[in-house]
N, C-alpha and C positions, 0 to 999 in steps of 0.2 A: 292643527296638526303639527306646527313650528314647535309651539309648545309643549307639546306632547315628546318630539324627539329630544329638546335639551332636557328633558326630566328623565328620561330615555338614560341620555348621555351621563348626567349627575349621576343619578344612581348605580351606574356601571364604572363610572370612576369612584366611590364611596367602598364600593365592592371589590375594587381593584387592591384600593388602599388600605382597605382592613387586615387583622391579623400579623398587623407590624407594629410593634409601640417601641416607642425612644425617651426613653428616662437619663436624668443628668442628676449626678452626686456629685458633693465635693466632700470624701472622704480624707478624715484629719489624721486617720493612722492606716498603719498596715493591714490591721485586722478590720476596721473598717471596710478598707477595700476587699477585702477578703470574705465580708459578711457579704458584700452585693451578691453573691450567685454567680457569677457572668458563668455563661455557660461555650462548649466549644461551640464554636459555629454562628456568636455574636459576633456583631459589627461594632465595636467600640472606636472613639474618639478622646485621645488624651489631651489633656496637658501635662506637662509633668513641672515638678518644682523647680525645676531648672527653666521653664517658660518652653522646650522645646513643646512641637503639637506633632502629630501623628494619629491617621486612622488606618485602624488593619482588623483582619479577621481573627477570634481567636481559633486557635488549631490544637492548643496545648493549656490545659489548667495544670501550674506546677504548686507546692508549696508554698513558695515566695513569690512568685512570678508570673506572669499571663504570655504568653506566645504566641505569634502569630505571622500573619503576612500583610505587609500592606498594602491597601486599596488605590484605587484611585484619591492621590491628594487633594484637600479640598483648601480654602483661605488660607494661608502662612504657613504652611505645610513643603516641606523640601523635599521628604522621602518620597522617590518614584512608586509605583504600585509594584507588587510583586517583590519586594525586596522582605527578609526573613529580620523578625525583631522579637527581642524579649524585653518585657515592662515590667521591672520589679514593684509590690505591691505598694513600698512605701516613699517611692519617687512617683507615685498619680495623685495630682495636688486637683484635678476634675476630670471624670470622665462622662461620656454619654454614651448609653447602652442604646442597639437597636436590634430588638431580637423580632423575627419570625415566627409566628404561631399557626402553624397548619390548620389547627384545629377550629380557630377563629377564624383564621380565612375562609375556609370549606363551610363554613356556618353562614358566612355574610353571603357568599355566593350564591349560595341553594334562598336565603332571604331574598337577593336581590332578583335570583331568576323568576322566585315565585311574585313578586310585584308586578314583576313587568309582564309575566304570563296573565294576571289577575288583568292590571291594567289592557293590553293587547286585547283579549277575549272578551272586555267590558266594551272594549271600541268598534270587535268586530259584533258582538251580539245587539248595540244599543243603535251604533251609530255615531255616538257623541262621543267626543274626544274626553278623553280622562287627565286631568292635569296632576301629576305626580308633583307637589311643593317640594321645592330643594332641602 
């Protein structure tokens, strides 16, 4: 039954964590950075050519430029969260995107419910514990 609930547990942190993916470029031009998509409402993480780091939300796709707010700082990072930044396209020497996907989330979830409902129903009709592999 032990085993049963940390397969339990996996698979409802697998489900938790889906529909979020975090990609890293190192864009050599402006237009580069500019081909990535980032879209409003991405989590990005800079460096810039200057070596400064910074993570913030974007809130603003301009032209030249990305806008946004900053997050909670993470390693080497000075800016407090919340403070208001613009990232021109051709001073991000590497960024990491982390976008949200609703749509893949809401997918993995109704997946993971219907395991664990298949799993649950197999233990309460058989008797025998069902061991979900991580």
């Amino acid at each position: 039954m032990v085993r049963l609930e940390v397969g339990l547990i996996l698979v409802l942190l697998a489900c938790g964590c889906a529909g979020c993916t975090t990609r890293v470029y190192a864009p050599d031009t402006a237009s580069a950075t500019q081909s990535l998509k980032i879209r409003v409402g991405d989590e990005v993480r800079v460096v810039t050519t200057n070596r400064d780091r910074m993570t913030f939300e974007v809130t603003q796709i301009l032209d030249d430029r990305f806008a946004g707010v900053t997050v909670e700082p993470n390693a080497k990072e000075t800016r407090p969260a919340g403070v208001d930044v613009e990232m021109p396209y051709d001073s991000v020497a590497m960024i990491q995107v982390t976008r949200f996907d609703p749509k893949a989330a809401t997918a993995a979830a109704v997946g993971g419910v219907i395991m664990v409902t298949v799993a649950l129903g197999t233990l309460v009709l058989t008797g025998v514990p069902v061991i979900i592999p991580p």
